[in-house]
C-alpha positions as CSV (number, residue, x, y, z in Angstrom):
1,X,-96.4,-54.4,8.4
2,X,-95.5,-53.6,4.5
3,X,-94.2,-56.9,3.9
4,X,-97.0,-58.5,5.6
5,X,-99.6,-56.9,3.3
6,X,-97.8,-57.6,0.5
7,X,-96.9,-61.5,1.2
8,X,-100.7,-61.6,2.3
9,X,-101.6,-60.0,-1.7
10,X,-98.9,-61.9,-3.0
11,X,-100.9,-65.3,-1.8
12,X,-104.2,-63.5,-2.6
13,X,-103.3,-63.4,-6.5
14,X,-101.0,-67.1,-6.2
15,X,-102.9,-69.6,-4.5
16,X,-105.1,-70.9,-6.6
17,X,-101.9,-72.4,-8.4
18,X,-100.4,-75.3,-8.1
19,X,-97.3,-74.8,-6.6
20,X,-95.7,-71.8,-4.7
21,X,-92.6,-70.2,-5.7
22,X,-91.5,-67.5,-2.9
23,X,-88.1,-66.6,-4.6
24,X,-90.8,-64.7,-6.9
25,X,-92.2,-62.7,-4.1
26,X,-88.6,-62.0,-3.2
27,X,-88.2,-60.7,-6.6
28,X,-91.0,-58.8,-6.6
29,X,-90.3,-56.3,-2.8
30,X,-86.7,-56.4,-4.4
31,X,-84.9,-58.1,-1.5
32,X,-80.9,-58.0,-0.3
33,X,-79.0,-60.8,1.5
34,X,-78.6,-59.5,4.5
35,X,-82.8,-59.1,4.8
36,X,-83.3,-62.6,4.3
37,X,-83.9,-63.3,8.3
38,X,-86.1,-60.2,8.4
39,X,-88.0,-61.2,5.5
40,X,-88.4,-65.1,6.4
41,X,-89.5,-63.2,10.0
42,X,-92.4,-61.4,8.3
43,X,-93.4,-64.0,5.9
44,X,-94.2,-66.6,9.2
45,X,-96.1,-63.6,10.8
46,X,-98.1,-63.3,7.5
47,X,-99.0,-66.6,7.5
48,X,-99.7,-67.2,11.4
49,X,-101.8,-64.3,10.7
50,X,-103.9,-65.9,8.0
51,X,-104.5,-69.5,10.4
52,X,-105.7,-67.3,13.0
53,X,-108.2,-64.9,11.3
54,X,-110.1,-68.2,8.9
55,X,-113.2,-66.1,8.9
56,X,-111.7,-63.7,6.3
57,X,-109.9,-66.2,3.5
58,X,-111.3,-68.8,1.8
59,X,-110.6,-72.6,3.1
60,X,-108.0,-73.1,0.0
61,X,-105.8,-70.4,0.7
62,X,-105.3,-71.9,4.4
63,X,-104.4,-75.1,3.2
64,X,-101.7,-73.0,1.1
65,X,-100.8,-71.6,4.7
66,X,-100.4,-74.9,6.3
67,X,-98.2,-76.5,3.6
68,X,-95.7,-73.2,3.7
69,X,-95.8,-73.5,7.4
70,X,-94.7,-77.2,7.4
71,X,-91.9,-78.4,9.0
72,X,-91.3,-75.2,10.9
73,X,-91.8,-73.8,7.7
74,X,-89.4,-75.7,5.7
75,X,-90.4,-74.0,2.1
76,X,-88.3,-71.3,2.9
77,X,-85.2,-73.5,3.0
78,X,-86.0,-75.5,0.1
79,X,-83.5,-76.0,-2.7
80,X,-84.6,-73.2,-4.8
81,X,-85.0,-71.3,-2.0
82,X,-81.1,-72.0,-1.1
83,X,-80.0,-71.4,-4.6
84,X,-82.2,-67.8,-4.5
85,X,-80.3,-66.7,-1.4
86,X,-76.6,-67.9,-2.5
87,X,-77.0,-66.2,-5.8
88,X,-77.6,-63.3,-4.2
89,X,-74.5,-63.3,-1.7
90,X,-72.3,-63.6,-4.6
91,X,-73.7,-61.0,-6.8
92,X,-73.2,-58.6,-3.8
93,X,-69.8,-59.8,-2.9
94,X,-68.9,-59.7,-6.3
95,X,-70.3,-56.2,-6.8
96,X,-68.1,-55.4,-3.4
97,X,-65.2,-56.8,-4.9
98,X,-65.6,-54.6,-8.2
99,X,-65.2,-51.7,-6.2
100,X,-61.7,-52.6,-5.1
101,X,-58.4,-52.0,-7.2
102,X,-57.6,-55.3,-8.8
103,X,-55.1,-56.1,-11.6
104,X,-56.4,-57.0,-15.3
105,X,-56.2,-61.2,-14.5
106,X,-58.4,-60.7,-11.7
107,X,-60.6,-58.4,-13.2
108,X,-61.2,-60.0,-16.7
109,X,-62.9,-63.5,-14.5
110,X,-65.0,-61.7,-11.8
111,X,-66.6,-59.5,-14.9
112,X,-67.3,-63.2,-16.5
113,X,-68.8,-63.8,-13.6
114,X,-71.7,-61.7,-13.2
115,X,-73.4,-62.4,-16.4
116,X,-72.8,-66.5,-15.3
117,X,-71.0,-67.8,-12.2
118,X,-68.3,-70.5,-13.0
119,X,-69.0,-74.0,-12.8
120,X,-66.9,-76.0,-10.5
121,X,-65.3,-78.3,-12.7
122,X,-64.7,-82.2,-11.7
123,X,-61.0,-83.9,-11.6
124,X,-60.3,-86.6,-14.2
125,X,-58.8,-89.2,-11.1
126,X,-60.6,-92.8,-11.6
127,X,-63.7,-93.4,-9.5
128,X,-63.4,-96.0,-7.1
129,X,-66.0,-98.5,-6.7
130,X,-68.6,-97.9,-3.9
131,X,-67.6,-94.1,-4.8
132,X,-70.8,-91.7,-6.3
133,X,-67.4,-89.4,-7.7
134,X,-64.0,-89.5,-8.1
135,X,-61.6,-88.5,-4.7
136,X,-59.6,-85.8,-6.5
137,X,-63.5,-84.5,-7.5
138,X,-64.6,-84.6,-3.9
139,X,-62.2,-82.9,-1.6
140,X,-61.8,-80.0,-4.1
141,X,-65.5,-79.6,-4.1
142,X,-64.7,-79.8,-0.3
143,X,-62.4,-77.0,-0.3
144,X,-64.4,-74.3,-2.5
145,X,-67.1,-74.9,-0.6
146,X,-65.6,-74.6,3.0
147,X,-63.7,-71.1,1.5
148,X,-66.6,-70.1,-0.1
149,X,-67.5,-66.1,1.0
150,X,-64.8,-65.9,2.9
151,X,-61.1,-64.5,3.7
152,X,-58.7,-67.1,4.6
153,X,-57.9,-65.2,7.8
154,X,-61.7,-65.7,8.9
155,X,-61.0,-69.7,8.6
156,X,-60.6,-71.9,11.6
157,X,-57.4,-73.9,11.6
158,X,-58.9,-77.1,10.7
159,X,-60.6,-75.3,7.8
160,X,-57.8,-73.9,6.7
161,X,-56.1,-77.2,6.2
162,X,-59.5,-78.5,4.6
163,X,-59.0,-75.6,2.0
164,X,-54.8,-76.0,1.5
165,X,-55.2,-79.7,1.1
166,X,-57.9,-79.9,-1.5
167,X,-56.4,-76.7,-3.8
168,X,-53.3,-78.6,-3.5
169,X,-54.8,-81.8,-4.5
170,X,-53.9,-83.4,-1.7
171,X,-55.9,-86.4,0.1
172,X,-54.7,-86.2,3.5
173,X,-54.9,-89.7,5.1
174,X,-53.1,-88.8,8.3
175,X,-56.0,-86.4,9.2
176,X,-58.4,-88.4,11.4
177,X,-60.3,-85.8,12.5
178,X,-64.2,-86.1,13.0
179,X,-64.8,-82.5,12.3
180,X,-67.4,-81.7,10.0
181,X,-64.7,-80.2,8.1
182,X,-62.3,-82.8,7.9
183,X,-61.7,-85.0,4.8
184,X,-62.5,-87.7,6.6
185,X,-66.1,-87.0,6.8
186,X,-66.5,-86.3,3.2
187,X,-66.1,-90.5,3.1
188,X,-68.4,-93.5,4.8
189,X,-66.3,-95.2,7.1
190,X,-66.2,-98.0,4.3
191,X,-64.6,-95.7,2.0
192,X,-62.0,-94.1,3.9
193,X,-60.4,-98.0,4.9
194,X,-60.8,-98.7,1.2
195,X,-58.7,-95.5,0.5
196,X,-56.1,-96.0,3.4
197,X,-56.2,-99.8,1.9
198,X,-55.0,-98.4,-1.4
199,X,-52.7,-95.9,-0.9
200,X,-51.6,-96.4,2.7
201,X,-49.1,-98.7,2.5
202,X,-46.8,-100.0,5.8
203,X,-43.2,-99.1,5.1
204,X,-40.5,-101.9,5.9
205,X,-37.7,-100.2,8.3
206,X,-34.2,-101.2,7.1
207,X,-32.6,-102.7,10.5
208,X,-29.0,-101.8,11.8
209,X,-26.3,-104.1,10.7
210,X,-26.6,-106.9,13.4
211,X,-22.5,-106.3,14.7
212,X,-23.3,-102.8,14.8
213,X,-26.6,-103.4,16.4
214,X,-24.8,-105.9,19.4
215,X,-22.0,-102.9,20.0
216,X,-25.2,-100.3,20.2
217,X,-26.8,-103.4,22.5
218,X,-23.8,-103.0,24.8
219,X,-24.0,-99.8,25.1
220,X,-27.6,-99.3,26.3
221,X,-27.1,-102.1,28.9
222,X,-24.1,-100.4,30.0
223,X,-25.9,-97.1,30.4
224,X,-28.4,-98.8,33.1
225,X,-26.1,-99.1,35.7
226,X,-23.2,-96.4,34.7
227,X,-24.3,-93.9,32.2
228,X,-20.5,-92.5,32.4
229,X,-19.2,-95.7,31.3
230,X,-21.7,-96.1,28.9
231,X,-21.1,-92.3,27.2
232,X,-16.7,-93.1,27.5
233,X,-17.7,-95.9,25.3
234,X,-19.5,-94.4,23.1
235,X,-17.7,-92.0,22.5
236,X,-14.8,-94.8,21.8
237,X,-17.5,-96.6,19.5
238,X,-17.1,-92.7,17.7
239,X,-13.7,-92.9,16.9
240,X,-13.6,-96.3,15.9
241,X,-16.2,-95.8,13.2
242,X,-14.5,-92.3,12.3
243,X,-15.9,-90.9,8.2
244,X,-17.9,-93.6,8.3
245,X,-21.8,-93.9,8.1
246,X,-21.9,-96.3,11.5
247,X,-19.9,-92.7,13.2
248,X,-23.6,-90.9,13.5
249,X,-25.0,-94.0,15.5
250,X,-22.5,-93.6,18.1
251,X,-22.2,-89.5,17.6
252,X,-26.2,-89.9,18.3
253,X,-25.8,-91.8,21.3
254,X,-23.5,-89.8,22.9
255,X,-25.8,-86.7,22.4
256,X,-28.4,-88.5,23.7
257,X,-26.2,-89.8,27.0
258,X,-24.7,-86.4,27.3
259,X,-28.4,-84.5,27.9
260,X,-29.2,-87.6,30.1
261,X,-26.6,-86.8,32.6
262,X,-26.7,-83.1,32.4
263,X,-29.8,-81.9,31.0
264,X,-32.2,-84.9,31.5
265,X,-35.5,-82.5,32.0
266,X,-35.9,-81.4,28.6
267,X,-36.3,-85.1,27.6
268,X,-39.1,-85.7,29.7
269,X,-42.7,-85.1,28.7
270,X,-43.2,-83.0,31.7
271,X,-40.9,-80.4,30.6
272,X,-42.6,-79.7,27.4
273,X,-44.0,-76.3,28.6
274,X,-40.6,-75.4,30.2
275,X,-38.2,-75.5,26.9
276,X,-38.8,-73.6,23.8
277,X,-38.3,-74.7,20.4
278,X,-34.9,-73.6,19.8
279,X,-33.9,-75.6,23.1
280,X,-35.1,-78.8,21.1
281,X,-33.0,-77.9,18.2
282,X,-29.8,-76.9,19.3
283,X,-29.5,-79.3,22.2
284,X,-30.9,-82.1,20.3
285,X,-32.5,-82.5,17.1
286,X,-30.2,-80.3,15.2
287,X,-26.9,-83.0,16.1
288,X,-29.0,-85.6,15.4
289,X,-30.3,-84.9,11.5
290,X,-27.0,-83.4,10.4
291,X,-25.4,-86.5,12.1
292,X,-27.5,-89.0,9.7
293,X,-27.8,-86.1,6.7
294,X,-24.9,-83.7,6.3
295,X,-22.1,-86.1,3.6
296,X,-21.2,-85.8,0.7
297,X,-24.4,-86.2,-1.2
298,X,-27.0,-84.6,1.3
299,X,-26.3,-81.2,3.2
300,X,-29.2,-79.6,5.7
301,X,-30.2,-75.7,6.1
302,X,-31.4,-74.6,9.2
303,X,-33.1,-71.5,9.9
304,X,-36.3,-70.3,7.8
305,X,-35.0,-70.6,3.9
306,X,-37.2,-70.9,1.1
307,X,-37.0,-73.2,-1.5
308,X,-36.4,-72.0,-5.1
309,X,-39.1,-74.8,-6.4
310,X,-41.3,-73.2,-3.4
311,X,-41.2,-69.6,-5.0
312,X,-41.7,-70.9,-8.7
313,X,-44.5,-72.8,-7.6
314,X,-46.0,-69.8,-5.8
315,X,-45.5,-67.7,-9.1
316,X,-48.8,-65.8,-11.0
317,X,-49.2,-63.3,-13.4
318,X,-50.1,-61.0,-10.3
319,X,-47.1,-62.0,-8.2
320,X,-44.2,-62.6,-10.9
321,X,-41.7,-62.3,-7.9
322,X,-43.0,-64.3,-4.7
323,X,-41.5,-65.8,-1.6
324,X,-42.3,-69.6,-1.2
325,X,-42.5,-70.9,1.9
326,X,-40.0,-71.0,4.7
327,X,-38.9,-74.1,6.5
328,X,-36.9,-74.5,9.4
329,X,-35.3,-77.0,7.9
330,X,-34.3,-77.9,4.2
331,X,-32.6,-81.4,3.7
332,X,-31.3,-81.1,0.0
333,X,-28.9,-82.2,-2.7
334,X,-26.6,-80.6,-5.0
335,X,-27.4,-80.9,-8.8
336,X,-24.2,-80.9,-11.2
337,X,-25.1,-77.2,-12.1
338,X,-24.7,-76.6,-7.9
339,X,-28.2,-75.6,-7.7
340,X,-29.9,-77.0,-4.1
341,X,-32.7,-79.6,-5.0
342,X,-34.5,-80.5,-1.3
343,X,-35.4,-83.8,-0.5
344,X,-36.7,-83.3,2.3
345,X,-38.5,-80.5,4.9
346,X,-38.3,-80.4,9.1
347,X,-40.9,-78.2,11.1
348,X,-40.2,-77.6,14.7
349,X,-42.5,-77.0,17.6
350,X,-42.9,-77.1,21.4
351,X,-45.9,-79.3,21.7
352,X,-48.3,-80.5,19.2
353,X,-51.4,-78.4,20.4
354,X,-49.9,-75.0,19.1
355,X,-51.5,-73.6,16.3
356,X,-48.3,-73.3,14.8
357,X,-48.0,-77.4,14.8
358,X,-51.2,-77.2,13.0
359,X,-49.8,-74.3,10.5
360,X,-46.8,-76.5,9.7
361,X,-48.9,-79.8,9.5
362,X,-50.3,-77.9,6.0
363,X,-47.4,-76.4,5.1
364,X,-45.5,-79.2,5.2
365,X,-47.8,-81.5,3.1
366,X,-47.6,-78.4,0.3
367,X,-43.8,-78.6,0.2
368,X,-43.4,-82.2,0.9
369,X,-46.2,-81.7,-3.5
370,X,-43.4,-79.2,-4.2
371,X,-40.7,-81.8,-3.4
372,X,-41.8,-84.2,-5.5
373,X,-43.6,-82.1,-8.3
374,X,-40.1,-81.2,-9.3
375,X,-39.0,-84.7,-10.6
376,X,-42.5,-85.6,-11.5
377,X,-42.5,-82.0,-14.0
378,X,-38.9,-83.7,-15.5
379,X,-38.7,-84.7,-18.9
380,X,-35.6,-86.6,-18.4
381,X,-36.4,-88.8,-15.7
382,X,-38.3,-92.0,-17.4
383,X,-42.0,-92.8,-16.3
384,X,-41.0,-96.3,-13.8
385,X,-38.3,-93.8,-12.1
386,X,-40.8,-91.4,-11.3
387,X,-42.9,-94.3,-9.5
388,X,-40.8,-94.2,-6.5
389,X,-40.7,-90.7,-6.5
390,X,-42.5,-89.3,-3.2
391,X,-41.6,-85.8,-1.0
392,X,-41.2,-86.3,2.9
393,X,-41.7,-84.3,5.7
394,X,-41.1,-85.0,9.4
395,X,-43.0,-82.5,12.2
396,X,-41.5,-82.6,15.5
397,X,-43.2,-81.2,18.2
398,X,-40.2,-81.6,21.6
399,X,-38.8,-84.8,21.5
400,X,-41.3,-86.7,19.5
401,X,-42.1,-86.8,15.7
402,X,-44.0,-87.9,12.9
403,X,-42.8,-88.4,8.9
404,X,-44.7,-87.5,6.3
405,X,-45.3,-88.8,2.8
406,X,-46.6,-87.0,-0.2
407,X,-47.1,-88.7,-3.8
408,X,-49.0,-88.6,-6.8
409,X,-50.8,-91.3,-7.5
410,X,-53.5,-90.3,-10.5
411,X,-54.5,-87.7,-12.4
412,X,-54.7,-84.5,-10.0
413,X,-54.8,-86.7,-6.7
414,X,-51.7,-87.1,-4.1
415,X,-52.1,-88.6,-1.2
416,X,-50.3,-87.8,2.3
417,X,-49.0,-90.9,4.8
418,X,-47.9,-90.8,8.0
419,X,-44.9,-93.1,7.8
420,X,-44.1,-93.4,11.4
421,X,-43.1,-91.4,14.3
422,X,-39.8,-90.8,15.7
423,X,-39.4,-90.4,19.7
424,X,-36.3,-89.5,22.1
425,X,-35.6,-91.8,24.8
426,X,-36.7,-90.0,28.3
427,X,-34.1,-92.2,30.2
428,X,-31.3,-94.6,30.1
429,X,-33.8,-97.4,30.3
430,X,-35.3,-96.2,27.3
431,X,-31.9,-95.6,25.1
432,X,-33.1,-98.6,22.7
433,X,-35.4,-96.5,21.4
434,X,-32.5,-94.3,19.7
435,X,-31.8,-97.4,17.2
436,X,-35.3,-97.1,16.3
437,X,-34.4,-93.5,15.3
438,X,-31.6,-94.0,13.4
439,X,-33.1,-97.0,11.5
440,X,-36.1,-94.4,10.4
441,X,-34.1,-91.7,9.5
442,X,-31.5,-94.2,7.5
443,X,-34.4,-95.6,5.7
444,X,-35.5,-91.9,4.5
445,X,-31.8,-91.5,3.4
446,X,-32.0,-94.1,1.0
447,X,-34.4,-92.3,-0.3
448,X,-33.4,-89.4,-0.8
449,X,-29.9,-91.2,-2.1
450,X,-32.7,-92.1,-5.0
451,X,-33.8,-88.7,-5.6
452,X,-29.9,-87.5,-5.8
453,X,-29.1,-89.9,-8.2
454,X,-32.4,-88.5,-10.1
455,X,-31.8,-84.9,-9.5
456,X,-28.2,-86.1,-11.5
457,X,-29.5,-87.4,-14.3
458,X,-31.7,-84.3,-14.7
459,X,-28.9,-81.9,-14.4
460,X,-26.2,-83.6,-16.7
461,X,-29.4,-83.9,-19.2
462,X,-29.9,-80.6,-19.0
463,X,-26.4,-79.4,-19.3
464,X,-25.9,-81.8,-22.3
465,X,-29.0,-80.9,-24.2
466,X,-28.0,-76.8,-23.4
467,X,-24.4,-77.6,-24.7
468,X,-25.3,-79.7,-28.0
469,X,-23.8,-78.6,-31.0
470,X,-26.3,-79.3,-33.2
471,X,-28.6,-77.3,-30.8
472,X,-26.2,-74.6,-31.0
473,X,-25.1,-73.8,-34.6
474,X,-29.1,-75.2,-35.7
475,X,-28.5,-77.5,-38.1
476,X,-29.7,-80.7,-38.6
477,X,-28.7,-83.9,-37.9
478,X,-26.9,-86.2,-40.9
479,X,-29.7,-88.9,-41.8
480,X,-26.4,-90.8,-42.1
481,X,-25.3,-90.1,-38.4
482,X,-26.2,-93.2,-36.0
483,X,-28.9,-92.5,-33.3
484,X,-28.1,-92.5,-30.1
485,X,-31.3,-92.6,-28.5
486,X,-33.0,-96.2,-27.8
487,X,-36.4,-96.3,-29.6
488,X,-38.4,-97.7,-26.4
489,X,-37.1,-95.2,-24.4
490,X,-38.2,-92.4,-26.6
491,X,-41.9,-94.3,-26.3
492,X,-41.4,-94.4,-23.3
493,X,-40.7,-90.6,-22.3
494,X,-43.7,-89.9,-24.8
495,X,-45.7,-92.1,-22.9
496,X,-45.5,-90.1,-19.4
497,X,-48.4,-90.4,-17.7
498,X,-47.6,-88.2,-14.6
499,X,-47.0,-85.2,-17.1
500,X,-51.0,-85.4,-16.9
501,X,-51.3,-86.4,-13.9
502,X,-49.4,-83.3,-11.9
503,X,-51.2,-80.2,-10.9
504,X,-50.3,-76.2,-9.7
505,X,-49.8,-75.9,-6.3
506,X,-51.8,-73.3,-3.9
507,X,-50.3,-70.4,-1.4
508,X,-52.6,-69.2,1.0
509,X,-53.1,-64.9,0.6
510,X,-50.8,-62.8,2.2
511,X,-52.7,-60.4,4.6
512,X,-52.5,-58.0,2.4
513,X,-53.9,-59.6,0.1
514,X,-56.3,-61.6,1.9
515,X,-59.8,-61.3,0.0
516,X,-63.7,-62.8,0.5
517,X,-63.6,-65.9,-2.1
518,X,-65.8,-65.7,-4.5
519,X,-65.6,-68.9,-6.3
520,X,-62.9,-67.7,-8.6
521,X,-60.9,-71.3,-7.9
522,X,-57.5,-71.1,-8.9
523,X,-57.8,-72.8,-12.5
524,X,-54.3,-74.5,-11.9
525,X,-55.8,-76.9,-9.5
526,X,-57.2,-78.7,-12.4
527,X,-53.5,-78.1,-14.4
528,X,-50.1,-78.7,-14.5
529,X,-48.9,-75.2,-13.1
């Protein structure tokens, strides 16, 4: 009854002007955040009150009524109204967070803060016709504001992805989900085919050699009427091709004929609820990738490791010593110092409605930035090497995939492609579809062939510049002494764009360390680490 009398004073000494400013009578009864329904409550009671009883105020002051009441009383959620009530959720939860032990980084911004809330800045990536900003600008925006006042743990899954993707600078074109908190929506329809028209390009699979496609041919006819005869020749077709790459075609089909004979349920889409992960990895996919992967240039890793790029990444001034994130599988290279470089990163799952599926879907897109960030951070790798430079990620869910592509295409934007999809054959009608397999997963070793070859250059570059003599005993070079170096490729070093163009990477909290956001955005979204 308070508040009433005093909104009803409050209007008493204000309506004769021309405007009416609540966030003033807010001010004035000293108001928290969490009164702001029980407030709005008594302010529509004061005014109902005033329309019913006209003998007792003047005709003006009702017409001050009906224009508050509007709209179901749409003044009270007017812009500055909005901005009033924000304000005030982050001075509280910043005064909260004050309270709390926090170490000296964390402490010196949030102090900033209450005397003036950081701006969020904007991304320096080009603006696209048709666009009002630029991408990068847009889902970062996205992300702060999805996070903003809360933990991470209270996040829904899609959400959480929203807020992964965008810290990490990521456009995520393989997300076409209508969720209000999807990237998708942040774009007209318009907009998202002109982005998926620029950066989504259709990859060209590199077919089977034709002899070795005929002898593959034979073998899947074969396997329609006698699957016995079919595996005996394959695994003839095996020896044959013995230390060679054509061995993992046939080493693949005779997996694959093998669990068709003697374990044909966990190929079939019915079963998916019946096998568990592991089943799909030890029977099957596990064969398969180190068939095409494990040689002399490329090794896999299975079980959860962690990638030393992926704990660098992850590094603060908080956490000097984190744990990056663990895959279940790492597909890497050896560097002429021995040290693993991945190429690549494999999630598993059952089916692809876990949550987990959706948990790697983010993680995976982070690693696949991590990947690539690595040769994109080199100074020894020239500018048009690093255009081909991209980090890939497949997510298998049973016996069905999908390949990933991560690259950085201006400043502070990458983008993330689905490739294509990878599926196991459910019977011996369906055994053609294995070539389509191998042809994917060859294609991806060529490219990650490329990224050895880089990750060599890198590390005899490095070695040679550590082991210079001149560096050693610090003396100068003889002006008489012949240079080595080509002029245009010095300019061209100098001239690195994607030095400016790569940005930190992002780790979700650890439980722990799970806190409300306050709008303290991690200032390494909008820098290179």
């Amino acid at each position: 009854m308070t508040q009433i009398l005093n909104f009803k004073g409050f209007l008493l000494e204000n309506f004769s002007k021309n405007s009416i400013d609540i966030t003033h009578f807010y001010d004035r009864i000293g108001v928290q955040f969490e009164d702001r329904q029980t407030i709005e409550r008594s302010i529509k009671n004061s005014v109902n009150c005033i329309l019913e009883e006209d003998s007792e105020y003047t005709v003006t002051l009702r017409e001050v009524c009906l224009f508050i009441s509007a709209g179901d009383f749409l003044l009270l959620r007017n812009e500055p109204c909005e901005n009033y009530w924000r304000q005030k959720q982050l001075r509280e939860v910043l005064k909260h967070s004050e309270n709390e032990k926090i170490d000296d980084e964390l402490q010196q911004r949030r102090s900033k803060r209450l005397k003036k809330i950081k701006e969020f800045p904007t991304e320096q990536d080009k603006v696209l016709p048709g666009f009002n900003c630029s991408t990068a600008s847009i889902i970062k925006l996205k992300a702060h504001n999805t996070f903003m006042g809360k933990k991470f743990s209270e996040l829904n899954t899609l959400e959480k992805i929203t807020v992964s993707n965008g810290f990490n600078s990521i456009l995520d074109l393989t997300d076409n989900n209508d969720d209000s908190v999807s990237q998708k929506t942040l774009f007209t329809k318009e907009q998202w085919e002109e982005l998926n028209n620029l950066y989504n390009k259709k990859i060209k699979w590199n077919p089977i050699d034709s002899e070795i496609a005929q002898e593959l041919q034979e073998i899947e006819k074969l396997a329609e009427i006698n699957i016995k005869e079919a595996y005996k020749l394959s695994l003839a077709k095996q020896i044959k091709y013995t230390f060679s790459e054509e061995e993992a075609f046939f080493k693949i089909y005779s997996i694959i004929l093998n669990t068709l004979k003697f374990d044909p349920s966990i190929l079939s889409f019915s079963n998916k609820n019946k096998s568990t992960e592991q089943d799909y990895i030890v029977k099957l996919w596990g064969t398969i990738i180190s068939s095409v992967y494990d040689d002399s240039s490329l090794s896999t890793k299975w079980g959860e490791s962690v990638y030393k790029e992926s704990s660098q990444a992850k590094r603060t001034i908080s956490d000097p010593s984190p744990i990056g994130d663990k895959v279940d599988c790492r597909v890497y290279t050896k560097g002429a110092n021995g040290e693993e470089v991945d190429v690549m990163n494999i999630e598993f799952a059952r089916h692809h409605n876990s949550k987990k599926f959706q948990d790697d879907h983010r993680k995976l897109l982070r690693e696949g930035k991590t990947i690539s960030d690595h040769f994109y951070y080199s100074p020894y790798l020239k500018p048009r090497m690093k255009r081909n430079i991209a980090g890939i990620g497949i997510q298998i869910a049973g016996t069905e995939g999908q390949i990933k592509k991560v690259k950085l295409v201006d400043k502070g934007l990458y983008v993330a492609t689905k490739l294509g999809s990878l599926r196991l054959p459910s019977s011996c009608l369906e055994l053609k579809k294995a070539r389509t397999l191998i042809e994917r997963l060859l294609t991806l070793k060529n490219d990650f062939m490329y990224l050895a070859n880089c990750q060599n250059i890198i590390s005899n570059e490095t070695m040679a510049a550590t082991r210079h003599m001149d560096l050693k005993l610090n003396v100068e070079r003889s002006p008489y002494e012949e240079e080595e170096n080509d002029d245009e490729e010095e300019e061209e070093k100098s001239s690195d764009k994607y030095l400016s163009w790569v940005r930190g990477s992002w780790f979700p909290p650890l439980p722990r360390k799970d806190k409300t956001y306050d709008g303290d955005y991690p200032e390494n979204i909008f820098n290179a680490k």
